[in-house]
Each structure stands twice: as C-alpha cells, then as structure tokens.
N, C-alpha and C positions, 0 to 999 in steps of 0.2 A: 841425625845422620851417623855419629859418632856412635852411639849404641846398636843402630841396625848393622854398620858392616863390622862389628864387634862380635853380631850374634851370626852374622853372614860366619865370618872365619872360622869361630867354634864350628858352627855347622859341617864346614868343610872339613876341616878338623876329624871332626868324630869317624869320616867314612877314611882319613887318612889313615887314621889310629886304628883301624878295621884291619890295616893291609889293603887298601885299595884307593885306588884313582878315585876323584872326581868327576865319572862321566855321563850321568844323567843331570840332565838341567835342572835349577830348584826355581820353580816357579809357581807352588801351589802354598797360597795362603792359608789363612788356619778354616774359612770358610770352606773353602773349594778340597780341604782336607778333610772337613766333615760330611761334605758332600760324599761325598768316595765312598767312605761307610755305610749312610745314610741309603746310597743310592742300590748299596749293595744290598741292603736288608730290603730297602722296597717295602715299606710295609701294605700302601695301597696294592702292589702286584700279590705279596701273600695271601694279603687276605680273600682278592680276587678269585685267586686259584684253588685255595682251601676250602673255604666255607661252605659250600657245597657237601664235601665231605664231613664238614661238623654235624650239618642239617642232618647228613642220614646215619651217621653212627651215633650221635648223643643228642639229638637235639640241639634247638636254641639253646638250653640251657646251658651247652657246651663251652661258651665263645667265655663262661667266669674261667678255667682253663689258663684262659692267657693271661689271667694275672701272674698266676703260680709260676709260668716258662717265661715270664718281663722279670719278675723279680728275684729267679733263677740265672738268668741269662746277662744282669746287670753284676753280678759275684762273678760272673767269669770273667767280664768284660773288664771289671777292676784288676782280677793278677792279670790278664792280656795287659795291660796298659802301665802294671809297674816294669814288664818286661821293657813295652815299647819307649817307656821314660829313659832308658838303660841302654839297651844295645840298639841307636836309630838305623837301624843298615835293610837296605832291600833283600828279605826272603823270611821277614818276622822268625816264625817259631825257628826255621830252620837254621837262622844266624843261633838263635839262642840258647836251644842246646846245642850246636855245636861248639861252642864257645863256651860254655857250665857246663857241660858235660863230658862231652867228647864230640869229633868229627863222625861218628860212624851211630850214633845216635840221631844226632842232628842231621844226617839222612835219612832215616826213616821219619822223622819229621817233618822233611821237604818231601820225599815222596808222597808221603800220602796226601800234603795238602795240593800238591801236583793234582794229584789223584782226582780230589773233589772241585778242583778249579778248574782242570778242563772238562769233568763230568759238567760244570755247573753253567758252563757258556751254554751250552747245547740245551739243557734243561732251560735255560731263561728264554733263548730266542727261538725254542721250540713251540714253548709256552706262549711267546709274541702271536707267532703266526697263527696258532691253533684259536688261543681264549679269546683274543684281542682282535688282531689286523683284518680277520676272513671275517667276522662277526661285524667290524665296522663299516667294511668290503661290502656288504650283502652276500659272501660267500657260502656256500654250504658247505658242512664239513666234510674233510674229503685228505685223507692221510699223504698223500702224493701231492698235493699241492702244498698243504702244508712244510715238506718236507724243501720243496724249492723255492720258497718261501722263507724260510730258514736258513737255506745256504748264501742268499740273497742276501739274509741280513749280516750272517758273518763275516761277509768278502768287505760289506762297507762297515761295518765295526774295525775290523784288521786296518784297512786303507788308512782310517781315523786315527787309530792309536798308533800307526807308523809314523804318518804328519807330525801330530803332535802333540803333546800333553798336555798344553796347556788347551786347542782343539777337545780332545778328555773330558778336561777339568770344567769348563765352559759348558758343553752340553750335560752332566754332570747334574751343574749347579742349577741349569734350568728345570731341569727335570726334578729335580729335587725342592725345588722352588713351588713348579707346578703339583707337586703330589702336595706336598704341604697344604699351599690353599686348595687343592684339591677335596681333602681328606676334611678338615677345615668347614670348609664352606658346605660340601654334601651333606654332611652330619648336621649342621645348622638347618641346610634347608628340607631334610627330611623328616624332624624334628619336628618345623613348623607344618607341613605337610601334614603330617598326621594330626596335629594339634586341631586344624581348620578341618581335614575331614574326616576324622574320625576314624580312618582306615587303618589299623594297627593297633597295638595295647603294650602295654607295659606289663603286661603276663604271661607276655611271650619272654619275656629273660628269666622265667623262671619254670618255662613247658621244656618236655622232653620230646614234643612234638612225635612224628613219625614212630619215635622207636619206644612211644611208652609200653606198650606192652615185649620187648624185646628182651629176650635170654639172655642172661651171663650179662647183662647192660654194664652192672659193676665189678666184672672179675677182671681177674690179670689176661690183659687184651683184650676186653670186653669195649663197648660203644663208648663206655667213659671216656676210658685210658685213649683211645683213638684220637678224640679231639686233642690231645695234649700236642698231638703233633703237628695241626695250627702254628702254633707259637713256635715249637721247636725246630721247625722248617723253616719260617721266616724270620726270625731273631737272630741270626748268623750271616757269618761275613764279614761283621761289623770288624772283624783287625785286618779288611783288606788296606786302609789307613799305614799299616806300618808294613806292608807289600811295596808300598811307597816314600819310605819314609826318604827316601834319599833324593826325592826329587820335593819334598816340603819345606818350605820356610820355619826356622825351630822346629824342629820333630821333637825334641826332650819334652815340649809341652801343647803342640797343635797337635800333634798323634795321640799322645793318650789322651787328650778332654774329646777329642773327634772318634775315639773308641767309646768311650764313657756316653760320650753323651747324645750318639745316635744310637743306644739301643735305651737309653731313657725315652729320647724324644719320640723312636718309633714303637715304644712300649705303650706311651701315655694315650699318643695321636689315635696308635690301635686299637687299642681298648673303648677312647668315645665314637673312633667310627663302627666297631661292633655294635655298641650300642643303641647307636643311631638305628642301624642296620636292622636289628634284630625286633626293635618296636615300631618299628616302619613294616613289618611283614605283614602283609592284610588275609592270606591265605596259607597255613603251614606247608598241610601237604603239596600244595600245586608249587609253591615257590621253591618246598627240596625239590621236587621233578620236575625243575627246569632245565637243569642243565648247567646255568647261568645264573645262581638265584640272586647275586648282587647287580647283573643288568638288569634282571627280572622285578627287583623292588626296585632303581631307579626307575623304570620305565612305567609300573605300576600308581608310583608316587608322585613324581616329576614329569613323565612323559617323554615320549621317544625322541625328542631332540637331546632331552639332557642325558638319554639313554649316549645318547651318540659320541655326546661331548666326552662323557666319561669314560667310552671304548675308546676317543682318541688319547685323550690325558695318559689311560694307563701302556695305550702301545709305546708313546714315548717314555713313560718310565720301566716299561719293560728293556728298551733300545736302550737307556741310560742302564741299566744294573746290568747287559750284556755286556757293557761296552766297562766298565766299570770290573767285572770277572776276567775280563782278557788281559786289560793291562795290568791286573795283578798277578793273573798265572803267568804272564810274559816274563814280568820282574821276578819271580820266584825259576823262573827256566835260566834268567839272566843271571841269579845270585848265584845257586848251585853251579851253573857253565864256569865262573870265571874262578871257580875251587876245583873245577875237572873232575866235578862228583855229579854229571849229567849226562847221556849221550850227545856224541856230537859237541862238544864242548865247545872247542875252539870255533864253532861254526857259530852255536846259540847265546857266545857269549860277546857276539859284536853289537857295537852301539854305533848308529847312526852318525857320524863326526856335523851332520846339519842340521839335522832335526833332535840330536841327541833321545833317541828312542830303538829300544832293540830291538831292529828287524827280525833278525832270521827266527827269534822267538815268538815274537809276534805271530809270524807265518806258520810256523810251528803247531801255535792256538788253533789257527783257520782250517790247518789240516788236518787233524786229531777230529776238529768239528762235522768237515767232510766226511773222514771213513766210519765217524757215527753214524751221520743221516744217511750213508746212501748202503754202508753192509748192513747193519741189524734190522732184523723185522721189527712190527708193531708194539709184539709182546717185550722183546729182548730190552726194545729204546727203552721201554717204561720203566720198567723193570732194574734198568741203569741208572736210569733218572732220580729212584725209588731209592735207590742205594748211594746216592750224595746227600739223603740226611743223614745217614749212620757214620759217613766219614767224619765229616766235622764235630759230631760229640768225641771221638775217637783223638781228634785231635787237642781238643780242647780238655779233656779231660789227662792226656799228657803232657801237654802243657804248664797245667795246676800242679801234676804231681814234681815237674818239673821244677817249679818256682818254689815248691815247699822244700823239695831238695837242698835248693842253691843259694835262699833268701840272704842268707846270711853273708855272704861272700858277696852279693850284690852291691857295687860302688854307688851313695848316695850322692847327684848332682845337684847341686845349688839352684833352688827355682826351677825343676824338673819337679814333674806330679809324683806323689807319695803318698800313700796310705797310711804311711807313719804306724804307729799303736795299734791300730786295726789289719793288719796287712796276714796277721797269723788268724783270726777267725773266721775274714774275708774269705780267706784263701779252705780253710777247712772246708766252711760252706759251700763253696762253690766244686770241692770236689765230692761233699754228698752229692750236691746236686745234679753234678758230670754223670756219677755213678747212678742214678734214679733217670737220668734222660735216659740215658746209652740204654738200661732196661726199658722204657715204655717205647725204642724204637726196633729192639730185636725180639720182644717177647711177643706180638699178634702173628697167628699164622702165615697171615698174606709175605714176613718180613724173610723168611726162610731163603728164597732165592738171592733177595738183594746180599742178605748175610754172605751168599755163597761167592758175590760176583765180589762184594768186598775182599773176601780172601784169596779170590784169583786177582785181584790188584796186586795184594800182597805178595801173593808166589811172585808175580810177573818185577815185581819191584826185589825179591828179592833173588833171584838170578840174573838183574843188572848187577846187585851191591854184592854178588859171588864173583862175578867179572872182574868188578873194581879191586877186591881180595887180593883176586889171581894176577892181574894184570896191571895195577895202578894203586898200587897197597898204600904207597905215598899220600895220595889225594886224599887218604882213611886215617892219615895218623899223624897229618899237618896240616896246622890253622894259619891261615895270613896274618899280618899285624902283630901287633902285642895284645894278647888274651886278657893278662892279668889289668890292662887299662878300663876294663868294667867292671870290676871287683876291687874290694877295698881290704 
C-alpha cells in the first residue's frame, strides 16, 4: 500500500512538474494501457482492409513485406518510448519538442499529429461501416448508407469517451482481448483446415499470383514496393499510449512497455495470421477478385457461419480502434488548449469536473468527423483517407531526429525504461528506416494527390501558427512548469 500511493504521488508529481493541474483521472492500469495501443494498430482490422491490395499489386508473396515494416516499425517504437519514459504528459510528441526544443516546434508536432488523428477516426469507422458492419448486415454496398453509418458510429464513440475512460479502457480491452484469440484461434483453425482438405498449399507464400507476369513488378513504385504499405499503414498509432499518459497508473514504465510491446505483439500475431491466410487460399485469382479475400478464404475454409463470426469480431475491433483515435486526438486538442497554442483554447481546454474527461474536444472530434462524411465526395474521402499514411511517417520520423538531437540532455529516471548503450544505434536505425518508409509511401503515382492534401494541412496549420505570431506571441515563447525538470 505503502509503495502504490508512493508511485500514485510521483505520478501526480510529474504532470505538477509539467506546469499543470491534476485533472484527468488516472485509472488505466498497465493492461488497459497496452490496450490503447494495441487497439490502435488493430492488426486483425489492417490486415482486413489491406490484403486485398497485396493480392493484386505483388502477390501472395507480398504479405514477407511485413516482416521488413514489424521489424522497422519496432526501432521506432523504441526512441517513442525513451521519450514517453521522460516527459509522461498528455500530447506525446507535442509536449516533447516543445520542452527539448522549443514551443514553436513542438506545434508543428501537435499539429500535424492533430492532423492524422482526426483524419484517422473517420478512416477507421468509415472502414467499420463499409468492410465490416453492411457485409455482416447482408447489406449491399452502397456509399450513402455507408456514410450514415458512420456518423452513427461517431456520435456513440463521442458519448463513450465523454462518460468515461475508464468506459474506453473497458471496451478497449475487450476488443483487444477478442482480436487476440481471434487472430489466434483462425490461424489455428485454417491451418487444420487445409491440412484435412487439402485445399490450399504452402506455395502459395512463395506465387506472385495475379501479377506474375506484371511490368515494372520490382521498380520504384512498382507491385513490390506497394505491398510494403500492408505493414506501414497498420503498424502505427501504437504511441496513442502516451496521448494518455496522464490518465495511466506509472506512465515512466506502463507507456513505454505498452508502446514496445504492442507493435511486437501485433508484428508477431500478424505475420502468423498472414500466413495462415495465404496457405488457406484454394483459388488465387478468384480470391484477389473478391473483393473481400480474407471473408472469402474464411468462408471458403470454415464456412459462412465462421464467415459471420469473424465480420462480427472485427466490427468490434474496428469500434474499439475508433473509439481508441478519439480519445487520443481529444487529449492531444486538450494538451495544446491549456498552452493557448489551439483554436478556441479556452473552450477545448475544459475537463469535465465529473466524469473528468474533455468535453468540448471530444465534440470537437465528432464534428471534424461530420464535415468529412457529409462535404467531400467519394473520390476527395479516399483520397483523404490515403493521405493519413504519409502523416505518421512524417511524424515519426521527426520525432527520431528529435530524440537524436536532445538525447543527451534527457533526465535518467530510476526504474523508467531505457535503452541504455543501445539507444544511439536504436535510434540511427530507425531513422534510415523513417526515411525509406516516408519514400515507399510518396514515390507510387496514385500518392501524388494525398502528397498534395498533406501540404494543404500544412498551409492551413500554418496560418493558424502565423495568427499565434501576430496575435498570441506569448503562447510561442512560454513553456509551463520547469523545462529543465526532464533533463539532466
């Protein structure tokens, strides 16, 4: 008892030591903080949504691919996670350069991960309604129901994370619970499936299927390089964990192993349910032109009940990795608000005094979601959608160079995760790595437009940060708390 409200105080402590109140509740254990990440990367929802497009730009053979972006993406996740040992405060990147760097850096760090988190609510329970909900539904596809469908599910996402966190954290861990033996037990029993009838091969992890005969297959943007972005579209997210860290029990050491070790987890899981997946295929071409090709080998294999089970499983983990995006962009509206480096500040930066959860941001989320589904066309959403992979290397790769910057001046906390001796090769690596994503996801032609909507983020974010200049210079050139309290 003596040692828990010991680690309580520190806790409290650290958001003191910040320059800030105590006023998100801390009620997420280190489970329900692994959750978070976990729930975010989704790896059954990735794979769901992707594989499709592996089948018709590289083949089966594509799905080896996500070893390269698991064992890429777990270097990044390492310097994320010496940050999040270090500075535990709600807005990750955004507290941490502004605090090692400057105030006016560490906005463009909040902005942009702004950026990709409300892009990314909308891409998740757009993805519910369309892949998942109408397909379990008996619906046919059809872009206007979809679309109300969507809005449906963002009004009870919002409601959920206004209530409550630990409400969140709960549905979270179920979901995260269920993919697990989900992901788990399919792989086991499509395995056996094929073993007893015969239908599939283990030559299929090594066909190019569809596109063997296809041009440019191995150039720069070619059918190869295409699959890479499998992995690199689902492997991310994972520091939604330190979005939160102020509402986690020990963040110095539940955030970073719950960074670390939900993109191992969802690296490893991934990979055997590819596998599974890919020698369970009993027809190449008919199963790329399905549409659907992971309902299509369930249903194939197992048959249309367990077709069904597993359209349900992944709607709710598509609902949990929504619901899971919101309350981290909320907290990242809430962190910036209560520095007066947000619009509407004073408004986004209230906390609920009952349910200790930030409303107006929360709502904020819900309606950002609205003016997506109901102004842009078909082409524009996708296209939007398309353009939340290239934020997150963006971020991540400033990040790294960030942490290489600063490393030095980083305060070492007693029984906080560290990389210790390795933390300089870690950290190299992972920014080849940053720099070799960021190219396999602007070099294919189709990435042109997204490239473009990325840099109208930018303009639009940066004639807010001209405002703040002109009008609120202060919020740009003062940090709350004592800085030098993270550095040694």
């Amino acid at each position: 008892m003596a040692e828990a409200s010991a680690n309580a105080q520190a806790d409290e402590s650290s958001v003191e030591l910040g320059g800030y109140r105590q006023e998100l509740k801390r009620t997420l254990g280190p489970f329900q903080v692994f959750a978070i990440s976990f729930a975010f990367i989704s790896v059954a929802v990735g794979i769901f949504a992707t594989y499709d497009d592996v089948l018709q730009n590289a083949g089966p053979v594509g799905i080896w691919l996500w070893i390269i972006a698991a064992v890429g993406q777990v270097l990044v996740a390492l310097v994320v996670a010496q940050f999040a040992a270090r500075i535990p405060l709600s807005g990750s990147s955004y507290q941490w350069a502004s605090r090692l760097a400057n105030p006016k850096i560490g906005w463009g760090f909040g902005w942009l991960t702004f950026c990709y988190l409300a892009i990314a609510v909308v891409a998740v329970d757009n993805a519910l309604a369309s892949q998942a909900f109408m397909p379990l539904a008996g619906m046919e596809p059809d872009e206007d129901t979809a679309r109300l469908i969507t809005l449906a599910v963002l009004l009870l996402q919002a409601f959920l994370a206004i209530a409550s966190t630990r409400i969140v954290s709960m549905i979270n861990a179920s979901a995260v619970g269920l993919e697990l033996v989900l992901v788990v037990v399919v792989a086991i029993a499509l395995v056996v499936a094929v073993a007893i009838t015969g239908d599939g091969a283990a030559d299929n992890l090594t066909s190019r299927g569809v596109t063997e005969n296809a041009p440019a297959y191995f150039a720069v943007g070619g059918g190869l390089m295409l699959a890479m972005i499998m992995g690199l579209g689902t492997l991310v997210g994972f520091d939604a964990a330190a979005n939160l860290a102020e509402e986690a029990k020990d963040p110095h050491r539940s955030v970073p192993r719950a960074i670390v070790g939900s993109v191992v987890a969802a690296g490893v899981l991934g990979l055997l349910f590819l596998i599974a997946l890919t020698v369970a295929i009993d027809d190449i071409p008919r199963t790329t032109a399905s549409g659907s090709p992971v309902a299509a080998i369930m249903r194939d294999q197992l048959g249309p009940v367990m077709e069904r089970i597993l359209l349900a499983a992944i709607t709710f983990a598509f609902f949990g990795a929504g619901m899971v995006v919101m309350a981290a962009c909320s907290r990242l509206v809430f962190a910036m608000s209560r520095d007066a480096r947000f619009p509407a500040h004073r408004l986004m930066r209230r906390v609920d005094p009952r349910t200790h959860t930030p409303v107006p941001a929360t709502i904020l989320i819900f309606f950002l979601g609205v003016v997506l589904m109901v102004t842009l066309p078909g082409n524009a959403l996708l296209e939007l959608i398309t353009a939340s992979t290239i934020l997150p290397a963006l971020i991540y790769g400033s990040t790294i160079v960030l942490y290489l910057a600063v490393r030095r001046r980083l305060d070492r906390r007693k029984g906080a995760f560290d990389l210790g001796r390795f933390e300089l090769p870690v950290a190299i690596g992972a920014l080849v790595w940053s720099a070799a994503a960021l190219f396999v996801l602007v070099t294919p032609p189709d990435a042109s437009v997204p490239v473009l909507i990325v840099a109208g983020l930018l303009l639009a974010g940066g004639l807010f940060f001209l405002a703040l200049l002109i009008f609120d210079r202060e919020a740009l050139e003062t940090e709350p708390g004592d800085v030098s309290v993270f550095e040694h």
